[in-house]
N, C-alpha and C positions, 0 to 999 in steps of 0.2 A: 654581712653580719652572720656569726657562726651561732649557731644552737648549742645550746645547752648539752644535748643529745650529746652533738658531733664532738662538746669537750670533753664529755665526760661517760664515753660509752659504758662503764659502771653505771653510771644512775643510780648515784645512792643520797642521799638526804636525811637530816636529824635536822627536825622542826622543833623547838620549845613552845610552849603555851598550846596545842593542837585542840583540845577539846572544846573549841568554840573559837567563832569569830574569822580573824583574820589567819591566824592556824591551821584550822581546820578549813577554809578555803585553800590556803597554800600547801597543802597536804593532798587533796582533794585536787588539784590543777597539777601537782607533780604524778601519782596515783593516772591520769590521765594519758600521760607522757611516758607512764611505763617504768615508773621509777621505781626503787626499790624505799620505804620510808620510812623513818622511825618515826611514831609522834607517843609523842610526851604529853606528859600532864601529872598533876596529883590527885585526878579522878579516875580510877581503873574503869567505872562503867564510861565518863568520857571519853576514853582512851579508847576503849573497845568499838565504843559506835565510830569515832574518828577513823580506824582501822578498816571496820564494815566497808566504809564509805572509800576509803583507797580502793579495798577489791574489788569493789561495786567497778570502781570506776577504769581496773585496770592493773593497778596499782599490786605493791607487794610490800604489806605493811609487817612493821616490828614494834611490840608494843612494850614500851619501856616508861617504870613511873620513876617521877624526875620530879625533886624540888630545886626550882632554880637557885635558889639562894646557898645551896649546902654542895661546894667544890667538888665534895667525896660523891655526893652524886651525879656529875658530870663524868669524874674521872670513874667513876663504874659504868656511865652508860658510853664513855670512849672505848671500853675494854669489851661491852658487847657489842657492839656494832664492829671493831677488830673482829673478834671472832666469830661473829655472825658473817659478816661480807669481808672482811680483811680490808677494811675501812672507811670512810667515806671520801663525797667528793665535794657535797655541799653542806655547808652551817647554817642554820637562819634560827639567829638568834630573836624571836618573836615574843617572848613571854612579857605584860604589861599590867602597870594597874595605875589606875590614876587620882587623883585627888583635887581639892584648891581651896582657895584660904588663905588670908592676907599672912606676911612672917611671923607680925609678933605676935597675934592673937587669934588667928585663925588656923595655924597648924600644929601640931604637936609635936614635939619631939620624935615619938612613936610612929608618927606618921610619916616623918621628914624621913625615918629608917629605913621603914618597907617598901617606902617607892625607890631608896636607893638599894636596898639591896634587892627588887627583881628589876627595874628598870635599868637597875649602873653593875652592879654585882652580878648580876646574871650572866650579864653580856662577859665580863671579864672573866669569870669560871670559864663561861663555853667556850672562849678564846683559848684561855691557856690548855682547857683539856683536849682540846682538837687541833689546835695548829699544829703538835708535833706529828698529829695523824695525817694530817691535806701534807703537811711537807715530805713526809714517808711516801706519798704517793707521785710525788715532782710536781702536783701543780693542784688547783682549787677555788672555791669560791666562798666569801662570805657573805652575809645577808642579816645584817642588823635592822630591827623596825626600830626606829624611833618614832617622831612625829614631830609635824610643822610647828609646834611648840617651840620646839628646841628652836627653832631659828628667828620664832617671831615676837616669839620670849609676851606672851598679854600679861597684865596688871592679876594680881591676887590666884596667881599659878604659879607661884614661885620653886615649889617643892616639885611637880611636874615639869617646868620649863627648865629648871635643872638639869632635873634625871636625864630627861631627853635631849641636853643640850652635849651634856658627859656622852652619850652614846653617839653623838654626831661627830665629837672629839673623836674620842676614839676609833671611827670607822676613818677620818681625814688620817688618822696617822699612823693607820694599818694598812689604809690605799697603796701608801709610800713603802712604810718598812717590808711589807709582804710581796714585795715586788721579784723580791732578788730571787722568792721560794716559787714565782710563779702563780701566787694564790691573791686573787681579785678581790675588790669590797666594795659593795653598794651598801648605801642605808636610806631606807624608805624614810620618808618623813609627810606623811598625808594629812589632812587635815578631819574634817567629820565623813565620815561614813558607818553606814550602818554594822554595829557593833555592842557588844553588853559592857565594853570596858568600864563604862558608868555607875552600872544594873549593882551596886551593892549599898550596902545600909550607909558605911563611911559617906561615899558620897552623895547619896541622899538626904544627908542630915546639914551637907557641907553648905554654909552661908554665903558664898563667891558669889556674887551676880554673875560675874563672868564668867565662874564652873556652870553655874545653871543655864546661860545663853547657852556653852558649849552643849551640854546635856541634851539641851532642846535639838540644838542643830543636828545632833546625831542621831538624834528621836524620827524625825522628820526629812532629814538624806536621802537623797535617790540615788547615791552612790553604793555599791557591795561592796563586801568584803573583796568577792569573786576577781570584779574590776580591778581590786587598788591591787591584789594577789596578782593578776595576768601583767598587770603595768609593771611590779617588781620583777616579774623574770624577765620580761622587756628588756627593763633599763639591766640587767645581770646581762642578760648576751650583749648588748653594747658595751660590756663594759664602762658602762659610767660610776661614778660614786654616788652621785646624790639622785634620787630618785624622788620627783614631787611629781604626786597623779594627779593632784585637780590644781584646775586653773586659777583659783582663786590666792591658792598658796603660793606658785609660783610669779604672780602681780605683786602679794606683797614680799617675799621675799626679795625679789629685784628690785622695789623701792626701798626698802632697809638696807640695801649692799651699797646701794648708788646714791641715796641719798636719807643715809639713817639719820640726821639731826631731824629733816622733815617726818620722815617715818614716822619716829617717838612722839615728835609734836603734834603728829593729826591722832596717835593713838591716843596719849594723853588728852585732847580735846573730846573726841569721843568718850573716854571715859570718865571724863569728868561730867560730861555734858549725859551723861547716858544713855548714852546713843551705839546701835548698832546690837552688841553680841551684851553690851553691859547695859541695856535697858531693861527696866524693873518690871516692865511688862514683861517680856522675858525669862525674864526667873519669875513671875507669878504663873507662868502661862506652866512653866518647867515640875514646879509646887504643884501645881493642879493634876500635871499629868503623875506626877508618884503616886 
């Protein structure tokens, strides 16, 4: 298994979402490794500490503010990282926001928007504004986060199971197409670990049992950022595509491949039954903690 390092003796990186969470771990663990890093955000003082924290670490940070949703800011911060390093070598498209809430009356239009333009839209700006760069260079890596949503698709996440299911697409069909330029694709897909992706009013207010089990789960995770951050450059030097860190995600995703009639059926039991992530205990337990 080759390192990262040995492909990419540049060391250069552009992180989306850095100013917390799984960003700023993976920012933080490249920074490590001696890498050269852009980290993003639309918080200048999160950007800043984000930065700190590369040096601290080793690292040689560029701090660039980035809204993922607006092309024109991709294709500016493609044009400084050209001329800052005369390019990059890896993408990680990271930036995420989540929600839940049954179709017809628990999500909003507005809502359906936001999570597709940073969870689906994002990913497809940083694509197109970067690939001409990894291809300029003969070869490359990308690194899309989505999450085990996308694959195991629960009851009253519809807008979330989406977004992340588009970013799963997309990373299966860049594995192939990006083959010919040399430039690799994993896409994380983790399940709860400790993180604020929750931590906002939207979905604090959200009715989901099931958002609120997930909430809780995340509340209460013994998993890091740090972990799920080390497991994704793992699975990057293997070269694999799909990248699932915890065990629990990769159980049921291999009963949903192999036997998805049963899958849906014991999900749909439990959730009718309210049992498991969608028991009402659960989301009271989730209420109490806000």
């Amino acid at each position: 298994m080759s390192t990262l390092e040995s492909r990419f003796p540049g060391k250069r990186v552009l992180i989306t979402g850095t100013t917390s969470g799984l960003g700023r771990a993976l920012s933080i663990e490249f920074g490590r490794r001696g890498w050269r890093v852009a980290v993003t955000g639309l918080e200048p003082a999160g950007i800043r500490a984000t930065a700190d924290a590369v040096r601290a670490a080793g690292g040689e940070p560029l701090e660039l503010v980035l809204d993922v949703t607006r092309a024109d800011h991709f294709e500016a911060a493609a044009q400084r990282v050209v001329d800052a390093w005369d390019g990059i070598d890896v993408l990680i498209n990271n930036a995420g926001v989540s929600d839940g809430g049954r179709l017809e009356d628990g999500l909003s239009v507005d809502n359906w928007r936001l999570l597709m333009d940073v969870n689906v839209w994002s990913i497809i700006h940083g694509c197109r504004a970067f690939i001409p760069v990894l291809r300029r260079n003969g070869r490359g890596h990308i690194l899309n986060v989505a999450s085990a949503a996308g694959l195991l698709c629960l009851p009253e996440m519809a807008s979330y199971n989406a977004s992340k299911a588009a970013a799963i697409a997309i990373s299966q069909t860049l594995k192939t197409e990006l083959i010919v330029d040399r430039i690799d694709v994993t896409v994380s897909c983790p399940t709860a670990f400790q993180s604020n992706i929750a931590d906002n009013e939207r979905v604090r207010q959200c009715t989901s049992v099931a958002a609120r089990g997930i909430m809780e789960e995340i509340r209460k995770s013994k998993v890091t950022a740090e972990s799920v951050a080390r497991h994704a450059i793992r699975s990057m030097e293997k070269g694999r595509l799909y990248c699932v860190p915890q065990p629990d995600a990769r159980v049921m995703w291999a009963l949903s491949r192999w036997l998805p009639e049963r899958y849906r059926n014991l999900l749909t039991w439990l959730f009718d039954k309210r049992l498991w992530l969608f028991s009402p205990g659960k989301a009271t337990l989730a209420t109490r903690t806000n």
